[in-house]
C-alpha positions as CSV (number, residue, x, y, z in Angstrom):
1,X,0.0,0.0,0.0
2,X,3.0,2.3,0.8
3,X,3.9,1.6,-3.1
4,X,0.9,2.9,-4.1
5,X,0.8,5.9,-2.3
6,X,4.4,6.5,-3.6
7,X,3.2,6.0,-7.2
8,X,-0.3,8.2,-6.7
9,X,2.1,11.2,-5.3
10,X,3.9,10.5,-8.6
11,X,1.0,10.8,-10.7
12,X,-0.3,14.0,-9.0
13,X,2.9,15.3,-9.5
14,X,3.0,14.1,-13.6
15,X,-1.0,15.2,-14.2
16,X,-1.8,18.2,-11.8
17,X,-4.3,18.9,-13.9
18,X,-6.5,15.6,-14.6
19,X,-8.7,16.2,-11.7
20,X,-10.7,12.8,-12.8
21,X,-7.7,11.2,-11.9
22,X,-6.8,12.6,-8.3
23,X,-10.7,12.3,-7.4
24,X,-10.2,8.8,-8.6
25,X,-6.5,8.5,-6.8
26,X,-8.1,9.9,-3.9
27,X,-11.1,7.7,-3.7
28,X,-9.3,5.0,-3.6
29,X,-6.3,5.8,-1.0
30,X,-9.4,6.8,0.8
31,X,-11.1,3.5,0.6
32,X,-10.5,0.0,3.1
33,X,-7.3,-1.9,2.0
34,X,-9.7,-5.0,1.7
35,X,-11.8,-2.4,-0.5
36,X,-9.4,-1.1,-3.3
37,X,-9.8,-3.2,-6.4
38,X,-13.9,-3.2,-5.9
39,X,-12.9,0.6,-5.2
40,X,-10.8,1.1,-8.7
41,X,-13.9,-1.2,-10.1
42,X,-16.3,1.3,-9.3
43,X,-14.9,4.2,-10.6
44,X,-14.0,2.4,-13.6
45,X,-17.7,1.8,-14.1
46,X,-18.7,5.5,-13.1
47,X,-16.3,6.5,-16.2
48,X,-17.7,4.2,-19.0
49,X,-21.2,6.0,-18.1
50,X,-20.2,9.6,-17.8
51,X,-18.3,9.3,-21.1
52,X,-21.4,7.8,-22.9
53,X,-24.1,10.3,-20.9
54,X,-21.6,13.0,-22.6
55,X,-21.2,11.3,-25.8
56,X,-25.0,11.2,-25.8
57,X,-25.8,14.6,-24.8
58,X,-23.4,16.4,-27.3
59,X,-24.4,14.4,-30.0
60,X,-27.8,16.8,-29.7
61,X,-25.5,19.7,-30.1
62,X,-23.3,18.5,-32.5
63,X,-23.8,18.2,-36.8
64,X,-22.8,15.8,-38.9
65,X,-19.4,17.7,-40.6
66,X,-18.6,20.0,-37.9
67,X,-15.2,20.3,-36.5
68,X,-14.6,19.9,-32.8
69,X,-11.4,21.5,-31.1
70,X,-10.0,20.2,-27.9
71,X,-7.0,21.5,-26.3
72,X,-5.9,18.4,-23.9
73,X,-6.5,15.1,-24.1
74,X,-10.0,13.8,-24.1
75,X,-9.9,10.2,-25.2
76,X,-8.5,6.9,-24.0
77,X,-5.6,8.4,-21.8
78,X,-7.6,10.5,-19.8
79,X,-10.4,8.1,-19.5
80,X,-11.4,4.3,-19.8
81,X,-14.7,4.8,-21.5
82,X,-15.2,6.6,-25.0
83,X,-13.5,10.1,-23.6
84,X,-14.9,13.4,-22.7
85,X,-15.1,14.6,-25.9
86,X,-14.4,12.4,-29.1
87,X,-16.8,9.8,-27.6
């Protein structure tokens, strides 16, 4: 457990600005050691759905043939589902 919190510190340091991942980081350094992989389980299943309720809503907003611009990452490195915006 001491790795991990070694390795999240690292990750906080590397991605100051994903604050997906330090909520998710924090959940779980927060959870039960007996409760950390359902924990990680969790909030990958919370992720799959936020990306799709996204994908979902802008696809109201969104035309076939327009452009979108995003200015960090927004697909598979920032999130396990579809991504916050090319989903």
């Amino acid at each position: 457990l001491e790795n991990f919190r070694v390795m999240a510190q690292k990750m906080r340091e590397a991605r100051p600005t994903a604050i997906n991942l330090m909520n998710a980081v924090d959940r779980i350094l927060a959870a039960p050691e007996t409760a950390i992989v359902s924990t990680a389980k969790s909030i990958f299943d919370e992720d799959v759905q936020l990306c799709e309720q996204m994908s979902l809503c802008a696809s109201q907003l969104i035309a076939d043939g327009d452009g979108v611009l995003t200015h960090c990452n927004t697909g598979g490195l920032a999130t396990v589902g579809l991504g916050t915006a090319l989903g």
